[in-house]
Biotite code that builds the C-alpha atoms (Angstrom):
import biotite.structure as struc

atoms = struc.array([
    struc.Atom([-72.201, -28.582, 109.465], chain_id="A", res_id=1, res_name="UNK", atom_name="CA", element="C"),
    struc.Atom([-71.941, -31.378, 107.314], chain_id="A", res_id=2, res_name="UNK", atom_name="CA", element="C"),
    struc.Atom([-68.640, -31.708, 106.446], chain_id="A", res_id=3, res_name="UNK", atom_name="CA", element="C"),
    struc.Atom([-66.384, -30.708, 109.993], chain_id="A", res_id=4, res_name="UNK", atom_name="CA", element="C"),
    struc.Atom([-63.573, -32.475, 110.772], chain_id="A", res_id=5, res_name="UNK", atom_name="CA", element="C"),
    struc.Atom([-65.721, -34.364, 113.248], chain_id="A", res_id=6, res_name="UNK", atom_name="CA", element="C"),
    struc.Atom([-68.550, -35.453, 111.118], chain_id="A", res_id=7, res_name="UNK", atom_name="CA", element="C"),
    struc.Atom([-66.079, -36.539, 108.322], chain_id="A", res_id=8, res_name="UNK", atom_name="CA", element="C"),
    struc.Atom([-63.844, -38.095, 110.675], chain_id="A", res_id=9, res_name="UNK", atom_name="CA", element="C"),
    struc.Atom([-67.316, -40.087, 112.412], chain_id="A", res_id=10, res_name="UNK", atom_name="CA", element="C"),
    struc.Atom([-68.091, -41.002, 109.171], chain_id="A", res_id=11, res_name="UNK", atom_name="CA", element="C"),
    struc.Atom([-64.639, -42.441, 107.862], chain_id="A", res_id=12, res_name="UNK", atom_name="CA", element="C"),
    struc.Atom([-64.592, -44.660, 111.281], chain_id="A", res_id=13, res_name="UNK", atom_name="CA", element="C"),
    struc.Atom([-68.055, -46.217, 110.709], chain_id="A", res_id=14, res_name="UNK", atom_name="CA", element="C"),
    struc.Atom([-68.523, -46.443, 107.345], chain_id="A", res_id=15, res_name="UNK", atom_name="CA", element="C"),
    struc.Atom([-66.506, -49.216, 106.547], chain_id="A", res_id=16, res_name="UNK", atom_name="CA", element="C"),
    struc.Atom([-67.955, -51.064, 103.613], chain_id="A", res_id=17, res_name="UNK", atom_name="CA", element="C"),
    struc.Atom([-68.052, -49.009, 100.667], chain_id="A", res_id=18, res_name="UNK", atom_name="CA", element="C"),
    struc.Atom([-70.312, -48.933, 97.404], chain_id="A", res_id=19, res_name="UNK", atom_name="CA", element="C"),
    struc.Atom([-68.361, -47.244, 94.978], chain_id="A", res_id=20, res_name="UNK", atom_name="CA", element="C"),
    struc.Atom([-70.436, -45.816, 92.283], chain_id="A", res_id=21, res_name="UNK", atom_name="CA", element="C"),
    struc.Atom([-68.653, -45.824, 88.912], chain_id="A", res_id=22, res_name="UNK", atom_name="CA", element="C"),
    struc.Atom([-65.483, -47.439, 89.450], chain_id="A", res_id=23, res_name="UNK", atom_name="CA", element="C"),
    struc.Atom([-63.279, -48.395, 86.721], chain_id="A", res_id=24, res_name="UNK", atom_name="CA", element="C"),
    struc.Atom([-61.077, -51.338, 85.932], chain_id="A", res_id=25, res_name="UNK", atom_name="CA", element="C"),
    struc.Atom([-58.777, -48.948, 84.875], chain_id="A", res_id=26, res_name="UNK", atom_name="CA", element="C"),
    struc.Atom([-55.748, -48.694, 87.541], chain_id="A", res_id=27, res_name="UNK", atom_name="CA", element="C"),
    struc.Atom([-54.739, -44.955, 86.644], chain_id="A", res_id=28, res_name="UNK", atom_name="CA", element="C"),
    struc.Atom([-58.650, -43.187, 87.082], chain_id="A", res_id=29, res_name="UNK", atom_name="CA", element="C"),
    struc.Atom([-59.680, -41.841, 90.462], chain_id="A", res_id=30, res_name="UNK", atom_name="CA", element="C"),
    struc.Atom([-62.370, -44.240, 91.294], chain_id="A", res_id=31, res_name="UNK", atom_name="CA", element="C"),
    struc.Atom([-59.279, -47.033, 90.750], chain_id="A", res_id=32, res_name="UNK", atom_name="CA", element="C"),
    struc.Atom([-56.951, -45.050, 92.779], chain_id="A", res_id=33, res_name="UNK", atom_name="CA", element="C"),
    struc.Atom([-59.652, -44.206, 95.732], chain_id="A", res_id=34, res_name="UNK", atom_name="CA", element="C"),
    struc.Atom([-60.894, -47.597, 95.932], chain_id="A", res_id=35, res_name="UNK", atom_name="CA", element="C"),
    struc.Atom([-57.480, -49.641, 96.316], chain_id="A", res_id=36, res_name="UNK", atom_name="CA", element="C"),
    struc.Atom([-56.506, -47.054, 98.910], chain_id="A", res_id=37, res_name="UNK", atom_name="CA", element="C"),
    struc.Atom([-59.687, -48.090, 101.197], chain_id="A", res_id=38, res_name="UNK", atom_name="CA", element="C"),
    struc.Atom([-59.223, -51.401, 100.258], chain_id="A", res_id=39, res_name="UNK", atom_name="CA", element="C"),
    struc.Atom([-55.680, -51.233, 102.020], chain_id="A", res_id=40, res_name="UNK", atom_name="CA", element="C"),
    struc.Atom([-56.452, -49.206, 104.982], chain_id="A", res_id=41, res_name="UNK", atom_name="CA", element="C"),
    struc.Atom([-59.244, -51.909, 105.779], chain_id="A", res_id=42, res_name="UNK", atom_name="CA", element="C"),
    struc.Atom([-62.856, -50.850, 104.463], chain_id="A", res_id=43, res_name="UNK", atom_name="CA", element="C"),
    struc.Atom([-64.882, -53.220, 102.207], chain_id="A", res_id=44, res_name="UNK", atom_name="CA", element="C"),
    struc.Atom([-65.110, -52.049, 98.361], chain_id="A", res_id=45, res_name="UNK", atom_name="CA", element="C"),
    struc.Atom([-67.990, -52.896, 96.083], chain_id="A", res_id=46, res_name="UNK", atom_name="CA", element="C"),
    struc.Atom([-67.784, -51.943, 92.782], chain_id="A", res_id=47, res_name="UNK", atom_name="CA", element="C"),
    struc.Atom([-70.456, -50.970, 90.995], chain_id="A", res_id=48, res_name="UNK", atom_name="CA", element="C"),
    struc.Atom([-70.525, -50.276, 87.447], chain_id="A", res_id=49, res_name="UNK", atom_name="CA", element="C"),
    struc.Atom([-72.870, -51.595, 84.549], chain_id="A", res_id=50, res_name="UNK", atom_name="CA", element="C"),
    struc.Atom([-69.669, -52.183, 82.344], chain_id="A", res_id=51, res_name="UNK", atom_name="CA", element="C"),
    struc.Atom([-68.022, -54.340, 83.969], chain_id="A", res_id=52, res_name="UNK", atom_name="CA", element="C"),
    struc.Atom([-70.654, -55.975, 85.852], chain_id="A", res_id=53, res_name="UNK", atom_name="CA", element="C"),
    struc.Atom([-70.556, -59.810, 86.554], chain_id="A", res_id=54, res_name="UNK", atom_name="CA", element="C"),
    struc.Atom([-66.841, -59.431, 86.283], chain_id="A", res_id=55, res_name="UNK", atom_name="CA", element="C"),
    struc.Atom([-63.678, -58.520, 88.925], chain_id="A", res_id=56, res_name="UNK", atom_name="CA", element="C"),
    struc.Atom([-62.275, -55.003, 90.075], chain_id="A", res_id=57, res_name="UNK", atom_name="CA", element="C"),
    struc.Atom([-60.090, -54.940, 92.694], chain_id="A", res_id=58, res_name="UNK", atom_name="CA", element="C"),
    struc.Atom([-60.825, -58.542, 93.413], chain_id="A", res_id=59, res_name="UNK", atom_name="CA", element="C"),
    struc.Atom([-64.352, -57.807, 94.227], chain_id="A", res_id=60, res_name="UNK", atom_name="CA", element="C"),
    struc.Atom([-67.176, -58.790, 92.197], chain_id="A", res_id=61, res_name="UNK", atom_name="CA", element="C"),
    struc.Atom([-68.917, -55.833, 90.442], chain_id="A", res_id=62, res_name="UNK", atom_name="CA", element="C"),
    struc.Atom([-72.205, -54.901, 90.548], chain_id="A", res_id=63, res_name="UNK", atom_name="CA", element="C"),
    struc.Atom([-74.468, -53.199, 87.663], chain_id="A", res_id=64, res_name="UNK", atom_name="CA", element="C"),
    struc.Atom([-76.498, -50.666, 90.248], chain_id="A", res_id=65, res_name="UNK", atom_name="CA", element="C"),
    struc.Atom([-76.786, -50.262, 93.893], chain_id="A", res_id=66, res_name="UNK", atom_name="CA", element="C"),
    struc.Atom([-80.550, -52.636, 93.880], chain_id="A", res_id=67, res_name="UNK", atom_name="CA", element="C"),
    struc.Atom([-78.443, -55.584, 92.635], chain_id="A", res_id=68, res_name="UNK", atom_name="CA", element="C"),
    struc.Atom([-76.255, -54.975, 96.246], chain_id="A", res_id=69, res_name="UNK", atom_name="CA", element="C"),
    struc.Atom([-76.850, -58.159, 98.245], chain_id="A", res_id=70, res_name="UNK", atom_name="CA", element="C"),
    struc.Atom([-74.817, -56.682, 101.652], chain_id="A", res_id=71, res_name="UNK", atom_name="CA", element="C"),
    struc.Atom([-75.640, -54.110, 104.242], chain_id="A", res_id=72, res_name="UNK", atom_name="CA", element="C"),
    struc.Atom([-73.521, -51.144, 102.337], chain_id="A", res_id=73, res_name="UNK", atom_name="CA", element="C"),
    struc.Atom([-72.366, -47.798, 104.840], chain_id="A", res_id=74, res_name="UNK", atom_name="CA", element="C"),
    struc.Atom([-71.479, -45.347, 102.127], chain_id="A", res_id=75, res_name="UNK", atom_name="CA", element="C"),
    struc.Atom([-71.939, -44.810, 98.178], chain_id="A", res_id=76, res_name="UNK", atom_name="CA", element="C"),
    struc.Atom([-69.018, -43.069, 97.309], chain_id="A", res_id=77, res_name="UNK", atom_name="CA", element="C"),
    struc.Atom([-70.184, -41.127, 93.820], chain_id="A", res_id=78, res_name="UNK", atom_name="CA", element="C"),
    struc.Atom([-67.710, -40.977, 90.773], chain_id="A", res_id=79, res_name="UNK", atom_name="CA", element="C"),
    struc.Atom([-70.188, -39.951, 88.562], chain_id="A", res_id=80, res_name="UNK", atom_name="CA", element="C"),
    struc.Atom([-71.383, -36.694, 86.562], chain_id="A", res_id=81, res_name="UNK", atom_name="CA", element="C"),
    struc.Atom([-73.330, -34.229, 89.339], chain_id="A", res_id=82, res_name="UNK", atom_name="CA", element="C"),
    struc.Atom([-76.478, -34.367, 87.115], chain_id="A", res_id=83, res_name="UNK", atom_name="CA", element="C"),
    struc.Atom([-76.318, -38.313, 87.659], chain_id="A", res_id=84, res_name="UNK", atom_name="CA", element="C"),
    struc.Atom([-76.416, -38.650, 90.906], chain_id="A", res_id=85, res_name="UNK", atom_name="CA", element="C"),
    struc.Atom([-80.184, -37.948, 92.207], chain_id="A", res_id=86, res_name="UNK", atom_name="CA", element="C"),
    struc.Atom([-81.318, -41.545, 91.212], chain_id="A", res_id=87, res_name="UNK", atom_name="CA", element="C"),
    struc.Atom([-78.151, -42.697, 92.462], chain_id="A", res_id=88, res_name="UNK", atom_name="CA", element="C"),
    struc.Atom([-78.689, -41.178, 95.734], chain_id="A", res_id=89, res_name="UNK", atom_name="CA", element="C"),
    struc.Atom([-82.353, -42.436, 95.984], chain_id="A", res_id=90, res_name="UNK", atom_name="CA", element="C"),
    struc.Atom([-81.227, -46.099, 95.444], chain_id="A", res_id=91, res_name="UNK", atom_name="CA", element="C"),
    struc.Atom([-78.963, -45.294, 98.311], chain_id="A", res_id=92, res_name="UNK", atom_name="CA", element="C"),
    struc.Atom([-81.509, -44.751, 100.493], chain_id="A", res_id=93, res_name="UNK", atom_name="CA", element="C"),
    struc.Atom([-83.259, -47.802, 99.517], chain_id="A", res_id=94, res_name="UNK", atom_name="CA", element="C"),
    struc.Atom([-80.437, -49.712, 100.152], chain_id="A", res_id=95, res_name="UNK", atom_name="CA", element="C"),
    struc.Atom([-80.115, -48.546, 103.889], chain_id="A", res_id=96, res_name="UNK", atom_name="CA", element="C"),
    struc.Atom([-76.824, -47.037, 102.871], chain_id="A", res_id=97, res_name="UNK", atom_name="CA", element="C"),
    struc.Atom([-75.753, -44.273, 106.199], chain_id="A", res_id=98, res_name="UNK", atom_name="CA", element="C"),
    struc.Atom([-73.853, -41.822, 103.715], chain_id="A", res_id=99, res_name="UNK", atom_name="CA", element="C"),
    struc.Atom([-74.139, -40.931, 100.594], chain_id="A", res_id=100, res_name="UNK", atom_name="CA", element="C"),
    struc.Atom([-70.272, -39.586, 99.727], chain_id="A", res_id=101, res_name="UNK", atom_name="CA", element="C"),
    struc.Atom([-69.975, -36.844, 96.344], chain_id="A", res_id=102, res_name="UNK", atom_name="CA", element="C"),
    struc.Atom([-66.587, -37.147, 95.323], chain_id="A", res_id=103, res_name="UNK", atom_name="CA", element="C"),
    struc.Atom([-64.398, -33.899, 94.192], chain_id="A", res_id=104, res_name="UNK", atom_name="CA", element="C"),
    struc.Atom([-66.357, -32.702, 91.438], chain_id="A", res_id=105, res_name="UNK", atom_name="CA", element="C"),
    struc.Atom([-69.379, -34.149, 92.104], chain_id="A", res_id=106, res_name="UNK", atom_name="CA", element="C"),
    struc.Atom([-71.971, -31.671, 93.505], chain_id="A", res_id=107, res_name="UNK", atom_name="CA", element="C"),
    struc.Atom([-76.084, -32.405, 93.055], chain_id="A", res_id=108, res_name="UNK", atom_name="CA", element="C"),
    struc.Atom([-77.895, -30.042, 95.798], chain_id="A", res_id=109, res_name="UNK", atom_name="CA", element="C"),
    struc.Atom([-81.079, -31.950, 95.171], chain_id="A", res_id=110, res_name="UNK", atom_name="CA", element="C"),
    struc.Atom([-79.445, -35.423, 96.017], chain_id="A", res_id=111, res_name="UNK", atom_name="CA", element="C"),
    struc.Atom([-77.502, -34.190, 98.979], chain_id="A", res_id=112, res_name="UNK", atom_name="CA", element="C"),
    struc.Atom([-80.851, -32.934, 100.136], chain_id="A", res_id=113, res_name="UNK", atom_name="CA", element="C"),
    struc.Atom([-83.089, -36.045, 99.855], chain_id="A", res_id=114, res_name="UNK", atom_name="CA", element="C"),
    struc.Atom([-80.393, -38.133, 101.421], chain_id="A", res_id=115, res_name="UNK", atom_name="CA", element="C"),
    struc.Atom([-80.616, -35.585, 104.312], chain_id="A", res_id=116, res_name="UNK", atom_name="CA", element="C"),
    struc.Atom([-83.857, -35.933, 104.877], chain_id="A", res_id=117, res_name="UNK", atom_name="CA", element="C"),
    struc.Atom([-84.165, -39.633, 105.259], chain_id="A", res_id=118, res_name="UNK", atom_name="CA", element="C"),
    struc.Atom([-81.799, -39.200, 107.413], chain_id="A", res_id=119, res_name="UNK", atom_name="CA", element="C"),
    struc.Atom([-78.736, -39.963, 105.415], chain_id="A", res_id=120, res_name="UNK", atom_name="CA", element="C"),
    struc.Atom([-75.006, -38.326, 106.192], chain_id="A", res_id=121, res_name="UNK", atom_name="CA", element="C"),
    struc.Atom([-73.969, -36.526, 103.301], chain_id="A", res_id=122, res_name="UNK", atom_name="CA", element="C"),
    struc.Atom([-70.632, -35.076, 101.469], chain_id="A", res_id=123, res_name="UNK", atom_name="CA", element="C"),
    struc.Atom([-70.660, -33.263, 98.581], chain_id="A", res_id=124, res_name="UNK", atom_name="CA", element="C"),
    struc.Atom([-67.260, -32.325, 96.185], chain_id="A", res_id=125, res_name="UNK", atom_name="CA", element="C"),
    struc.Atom([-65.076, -34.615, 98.670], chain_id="A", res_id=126, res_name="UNK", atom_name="CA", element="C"),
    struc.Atom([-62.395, -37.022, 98.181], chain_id="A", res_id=127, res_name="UNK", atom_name="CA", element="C"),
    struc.Atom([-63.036, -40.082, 100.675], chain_id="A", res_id=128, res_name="UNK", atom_name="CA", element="C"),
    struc.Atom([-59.069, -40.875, 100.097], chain_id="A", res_id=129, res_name="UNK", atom_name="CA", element="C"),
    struc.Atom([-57.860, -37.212, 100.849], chain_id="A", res_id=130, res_name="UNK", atom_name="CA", element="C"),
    struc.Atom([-59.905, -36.622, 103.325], chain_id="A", res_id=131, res_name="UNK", atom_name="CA", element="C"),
    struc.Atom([-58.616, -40.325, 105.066], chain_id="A", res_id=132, res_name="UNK", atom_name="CA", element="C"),
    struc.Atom([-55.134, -39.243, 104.928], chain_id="A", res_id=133, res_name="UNK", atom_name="CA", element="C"),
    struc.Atom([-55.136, -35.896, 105.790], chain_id="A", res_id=134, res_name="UNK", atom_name="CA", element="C"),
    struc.Atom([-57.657, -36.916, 109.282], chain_id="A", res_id=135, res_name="UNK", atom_name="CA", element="C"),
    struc.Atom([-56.077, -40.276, 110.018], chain_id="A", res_id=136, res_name="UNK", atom_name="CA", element="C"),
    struc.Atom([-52.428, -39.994, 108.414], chain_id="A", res_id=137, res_name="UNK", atom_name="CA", element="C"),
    struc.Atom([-52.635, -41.263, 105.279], chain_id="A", res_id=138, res_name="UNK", atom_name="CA", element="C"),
    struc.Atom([-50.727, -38.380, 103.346], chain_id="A", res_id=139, res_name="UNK", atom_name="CA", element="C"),
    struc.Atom([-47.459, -40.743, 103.312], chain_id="A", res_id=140, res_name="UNK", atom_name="CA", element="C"),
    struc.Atom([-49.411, -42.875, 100.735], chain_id="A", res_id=141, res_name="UNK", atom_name="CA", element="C"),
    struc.Atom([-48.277, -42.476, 97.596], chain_id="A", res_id=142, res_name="UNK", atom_name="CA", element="C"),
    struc.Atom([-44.871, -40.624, 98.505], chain_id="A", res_id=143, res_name="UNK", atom_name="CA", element="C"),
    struc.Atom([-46.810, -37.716, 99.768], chain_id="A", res_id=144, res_name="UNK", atom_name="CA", element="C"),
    struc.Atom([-44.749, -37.278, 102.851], chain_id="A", res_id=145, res_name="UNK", atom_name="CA", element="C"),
    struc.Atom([-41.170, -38.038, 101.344], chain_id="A", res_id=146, res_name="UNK", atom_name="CA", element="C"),
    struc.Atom([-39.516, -35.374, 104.200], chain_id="A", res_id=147, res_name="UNK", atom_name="CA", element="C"),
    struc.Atom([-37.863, -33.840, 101.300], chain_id="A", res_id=148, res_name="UNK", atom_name="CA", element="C"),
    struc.Atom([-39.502, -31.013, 102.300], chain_id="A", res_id=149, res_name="UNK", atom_name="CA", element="C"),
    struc.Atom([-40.632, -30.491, 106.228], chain_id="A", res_id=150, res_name="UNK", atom_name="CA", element="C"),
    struc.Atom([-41.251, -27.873, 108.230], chain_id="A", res_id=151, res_name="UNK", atom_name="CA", element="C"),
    struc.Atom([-38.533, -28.363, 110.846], chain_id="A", res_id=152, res_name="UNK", atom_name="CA", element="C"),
    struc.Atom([-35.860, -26.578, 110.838], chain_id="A", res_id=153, res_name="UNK", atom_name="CA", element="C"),
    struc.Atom([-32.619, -27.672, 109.724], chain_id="A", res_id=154, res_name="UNK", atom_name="CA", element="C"),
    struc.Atom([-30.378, -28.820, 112.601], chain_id="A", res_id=155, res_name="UNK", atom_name="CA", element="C"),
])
């Protein structure tokens, strides 16, 4: 199975520099939201995205496509429509990425299996930042665990 706890949990511990495919500049989208949470629990964000490329998200330089990548990248994490993402995940086998990461949403059979068979991890309809927290205890991020409500009993 491709997406076990164990094979997303392998994946979240090596993968640690992070193409992120679509990202906005925009701090309330997903892509925003995803990316600064990696960025503070240690990984390495690139941003790519033709719009704002040659310019700053994040504090990282963005990139127009995955070819202009000068770094070893682990994972393309995928904010993009489902019908987009086959080219995207054939540059991302160029590139020598290890995982090509479909975030919730975003589900292209045919891309999921041509990163498979070069050899390529793959998640499909996946939130890298959900699944973080809820397999390495993240879900406190954000206010998630405010023990206003807890499943102890009252004393």
């Amino acid at each position: 199975m491709h997406d076990d706890i164990a094979t997303l949990r392998r994946i979240l511990q090596t993968c640690r520099t992070v193409a992120v495919m679509g990202l906005s500049a925009e701090w309330h989208r997903p892509s925003y939201f995803v990316a600064k949470y990696l960025q503070q629990h240690g990984y390495r964000v690139i941003p790519v995205n033709p719009r704002y490329a040659g310019g700053e998200i994040l504090g990282e330089m963005v990139f127009a496509g995955l070819g202009d990548i000068t770094e070893p990248v682990d994972m393309v994490d995928v904010f993009r429509r489902s019908e987009d993402v086959l080219p995207i995940a054939e540059a991302a086998i160029r590139l020598g990425a290890k995982c090509l990461w479909q975030q919730i949403g975003v589900a292209n059979a045919e891309a999921d299996a041509a990163v498979r068979a070069a050899g390529l991890d793959s998640v499909v309809n996946r939130c890298t930042k959900i699944e973080h927290a809820r397999l390495f205890g993240g879900l406190h991020w954000a206010g998630v665990n405010t023990n206003v409500i807890s499943a102890k009993r009252p004393v």
